[in-house]
C-alpha positions as CSV (number, residue, x, y, z in Angstrom):
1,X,24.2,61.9,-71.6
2,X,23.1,61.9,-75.5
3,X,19.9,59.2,-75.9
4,X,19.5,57.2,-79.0
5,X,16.2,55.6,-79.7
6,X,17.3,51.9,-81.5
7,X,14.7,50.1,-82.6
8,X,15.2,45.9,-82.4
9,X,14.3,44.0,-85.4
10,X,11.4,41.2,-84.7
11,X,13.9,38.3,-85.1
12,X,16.3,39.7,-82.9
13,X,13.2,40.2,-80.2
14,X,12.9,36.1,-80.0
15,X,16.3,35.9,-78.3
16,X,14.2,37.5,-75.5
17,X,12.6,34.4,-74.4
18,X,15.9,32.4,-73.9
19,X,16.8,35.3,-70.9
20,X,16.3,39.1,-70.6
21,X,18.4,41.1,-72.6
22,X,19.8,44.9,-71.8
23,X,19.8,46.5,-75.4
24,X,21.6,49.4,-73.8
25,X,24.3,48.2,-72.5
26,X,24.8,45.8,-76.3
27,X,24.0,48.8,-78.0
28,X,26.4,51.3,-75.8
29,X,29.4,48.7,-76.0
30,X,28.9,48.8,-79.8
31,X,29.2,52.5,-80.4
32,X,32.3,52.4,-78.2
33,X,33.7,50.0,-80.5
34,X,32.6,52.1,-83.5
35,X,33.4,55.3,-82.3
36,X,37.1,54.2,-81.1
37,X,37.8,52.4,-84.7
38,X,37.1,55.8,-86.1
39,X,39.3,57.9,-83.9
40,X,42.1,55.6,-84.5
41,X,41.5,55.7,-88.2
42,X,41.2,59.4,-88.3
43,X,45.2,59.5,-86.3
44,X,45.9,56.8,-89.2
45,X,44.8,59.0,-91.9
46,X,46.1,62.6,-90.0
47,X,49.5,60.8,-90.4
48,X,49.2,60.5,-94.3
49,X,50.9,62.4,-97.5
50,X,49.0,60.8,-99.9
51,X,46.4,62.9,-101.9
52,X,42.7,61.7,-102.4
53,X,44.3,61.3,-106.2
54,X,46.5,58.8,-105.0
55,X,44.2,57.1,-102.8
56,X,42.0,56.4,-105.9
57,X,44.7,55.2,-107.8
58,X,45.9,53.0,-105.2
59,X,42.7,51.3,-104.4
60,X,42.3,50.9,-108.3
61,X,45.7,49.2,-108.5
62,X,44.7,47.1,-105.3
63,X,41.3,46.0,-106.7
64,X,42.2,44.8,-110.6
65,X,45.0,43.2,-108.8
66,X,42.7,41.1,-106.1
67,X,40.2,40.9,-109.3
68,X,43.1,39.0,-111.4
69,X,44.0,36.4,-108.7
70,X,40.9,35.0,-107.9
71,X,39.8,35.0,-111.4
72,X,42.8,33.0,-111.5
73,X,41.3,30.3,-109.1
């Protein structure tokens, strides 16, 4: 098994007091999480035809489009 050393910000480290908490098993269930959003992502992506060219001008198309309607609000 891998080891990751995580270090707790101070204002997380007050939650302590309320009860004990296991920052290994929080932190472990997180990078599950992460770490099976990207697989599926990367299937997601092996599956596409678009280029990187058209992926730019898609998300260009998709942003002044999202910009334009809630200017409009």
């Amino acid at each position: 098994m891998s080891e990751i050393v995580v270090k707790v910000p101070s204002e997380l480290r007050e939650f302590e007091s309320i009860s004990p908490i296991n920052w290994q098993i929080i932190v472990g269930k997180r990078l599950k999480e992460e770490f099976g959003e990207m697989v599926r992502l990367k299937k997601i992506v092996a599956k596409s035809r678009l280029t990187e060219k058209d992926v730019e001008e898609l998300s260009e198309e998709v942003g002044v489009a999202l910009a334009k309607r809630f200017l409009k609000k």
